[in-house]
MARGULUM-198701 format. One record per residue (C-alpha): x, z, y; residue in three letters. Coordinates in steps of 0.05 Angstrom, whole numbers, plus 5000, padded with zeros to 4 digits. Each point is the difference from the previous one (the first is absolute). Layout:
BEGIN
XZYALA ...
END
This chain:
BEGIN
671535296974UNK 504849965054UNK 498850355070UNK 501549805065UNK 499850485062UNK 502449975069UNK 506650285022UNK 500550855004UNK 506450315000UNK 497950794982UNK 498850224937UNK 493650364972UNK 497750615014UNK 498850294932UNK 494150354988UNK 499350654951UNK 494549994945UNK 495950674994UNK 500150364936UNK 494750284956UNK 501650874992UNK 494950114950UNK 501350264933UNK 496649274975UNK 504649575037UNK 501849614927UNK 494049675006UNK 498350035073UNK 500049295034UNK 493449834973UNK 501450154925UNK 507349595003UNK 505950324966UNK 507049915015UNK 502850025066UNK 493249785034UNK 497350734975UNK 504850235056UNK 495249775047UNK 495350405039UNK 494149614982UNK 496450145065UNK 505349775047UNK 501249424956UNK 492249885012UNK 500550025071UNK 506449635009UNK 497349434952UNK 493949995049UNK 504249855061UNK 504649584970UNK 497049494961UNK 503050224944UNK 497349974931UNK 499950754988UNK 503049874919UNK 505149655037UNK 501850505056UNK 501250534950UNK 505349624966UNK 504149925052UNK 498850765033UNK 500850244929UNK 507049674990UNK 501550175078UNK 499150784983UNK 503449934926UNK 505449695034UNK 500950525058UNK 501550514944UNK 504849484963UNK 503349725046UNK 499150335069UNK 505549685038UNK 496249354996UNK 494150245035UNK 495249454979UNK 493050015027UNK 494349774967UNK 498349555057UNK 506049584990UNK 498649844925UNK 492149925032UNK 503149465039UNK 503949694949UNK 493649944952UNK 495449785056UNK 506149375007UNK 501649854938UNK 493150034966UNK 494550305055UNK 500350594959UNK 498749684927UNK 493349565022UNK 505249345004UNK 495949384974UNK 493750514979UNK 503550454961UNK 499550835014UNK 502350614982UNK 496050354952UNK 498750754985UNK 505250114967UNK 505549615040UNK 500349344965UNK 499249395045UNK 494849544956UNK 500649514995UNK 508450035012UNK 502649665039UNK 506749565004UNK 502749665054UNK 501049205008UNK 505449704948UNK 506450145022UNK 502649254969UNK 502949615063UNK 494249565011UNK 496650445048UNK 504950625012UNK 507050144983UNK 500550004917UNK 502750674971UNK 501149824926UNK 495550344952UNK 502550774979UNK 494250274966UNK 498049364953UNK 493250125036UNK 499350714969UNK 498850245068UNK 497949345040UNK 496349674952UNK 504749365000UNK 506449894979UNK 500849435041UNK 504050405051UNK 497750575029UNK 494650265051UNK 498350585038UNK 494550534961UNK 496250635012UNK 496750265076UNK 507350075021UNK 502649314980UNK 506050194955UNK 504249444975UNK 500650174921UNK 507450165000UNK 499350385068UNK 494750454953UNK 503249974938UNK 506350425042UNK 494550405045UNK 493550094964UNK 496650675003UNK 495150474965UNK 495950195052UNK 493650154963UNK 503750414948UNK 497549634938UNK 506549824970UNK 499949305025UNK 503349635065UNK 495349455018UNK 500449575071UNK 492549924993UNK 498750705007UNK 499750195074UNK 503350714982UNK 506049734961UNK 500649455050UNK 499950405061UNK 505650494971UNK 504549444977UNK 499649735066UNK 500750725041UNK 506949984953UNK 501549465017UNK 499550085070UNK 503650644995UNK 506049754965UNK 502449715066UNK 499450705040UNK 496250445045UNK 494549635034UNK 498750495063UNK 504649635040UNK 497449225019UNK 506849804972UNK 499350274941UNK 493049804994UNK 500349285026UNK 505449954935UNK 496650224947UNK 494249575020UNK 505349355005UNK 502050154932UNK 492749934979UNK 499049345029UNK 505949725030UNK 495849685060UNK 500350365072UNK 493949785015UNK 496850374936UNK 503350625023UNK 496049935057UNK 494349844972UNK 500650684963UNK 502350405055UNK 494049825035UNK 494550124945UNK 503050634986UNK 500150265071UNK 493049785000UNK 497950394947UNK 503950635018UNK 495649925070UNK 493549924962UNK 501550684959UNK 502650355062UNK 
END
């Protein structure tokens, strides 16, 4: 699932997701818990409408973008970054037929070609297929694509049911805001443009990202 894009040297222009302020906010984004209840369910609605978005999908990455501006608000995240990391790496959990179900899982999941040298690089297996399904080295899983030991160091709860799972688009989408936010403040296209690289260590897929995501910030308004 690799991108390719054309050459842009700015950053992203990152995008703020709009919160639910009603008292039922744990269960607002269309019944989901977790960070996706941050949601206001309307604008997620609306924005999913414009975008192209799968709405179940949209509200796991605004959900972790708002979690995340209270956790960590030097990183300053948006939601249409990790938008244009899942429409990349997966077109938003519908790779190969699969989608993201109502309560976040993609079904069926969904792993990435076999990382074992014939095709692609070979990483050497790290999860004895617990994650991948294969121990014959190692491949890419989940909406965001993690490699197994990149999730077994990163993976997140973002549903709040006591279990990290890459094939859940809420615990996906925060291990990968994380992630991204481990390498610093992305307001700046420095900082921005690095934290993507360290994602996929392609230009050109930086690129590709910084233009999806500018997209979708323009289709919101």
């Amino acid at each position: 699932m690799a991108a390719t894009g054309g050459s842009q040297g700015a950053g992203v222009a990152e995008a703020s997701a709009v919160g639910s302020n009603t008292a039922a906010a744990t269960q607002s984004a269309g019944g989901a818990g977790g960070d996706a209840a941050l949601v206001d369910p309307t604008w997620a609605t609306a924005s999913a409408a414009r975008t192209g978005i799968p709405y179940r999908a949209l509200v796991g990455y605004a959900g972790t973008a708002l979690a995340l501006a209270r956790e960590l608000p030097q990183c300053h995240v948006g939601w249409n970054t990790l938008a244009a990391l899942g429409s990349i790496e997966s077109a938003h959990g519908t790779h190969a037929g699969s989608t993201i179900t109502a309560d976040g899982a993609a079904s069926p999941a969904i792993y990435g070609p076999a990382l074992d040298g014939s095709e692609y690089p070979a990483v050497s297996d790290t999860d004895g297929g617990a994650l991948d399904g294969t121990a014959n080295g190692d491949r890419a899983v989940g909406p965001l694509q993690f490699i197994p030991s990149t999730w077994m160091r990163w993976g997140a709860d973002g549903n709040g049911d006591g279990v990290s799972d890459p094939q859940q688009i809420d615990d996906a989408s925060l291990a990968a805001g994380r992630y991204l936010c481990s390498y610093g403040d992305l307001s700046g296209a420095a900082g921005w443009r690095a934290s993507v690289f360290a994602y996929n260590h392609v230009e050109s897929y930086v690129d590709a990202v910084a233009e999806t995501a500018n997209r979708y910030a323009a289709a919101v308004g």
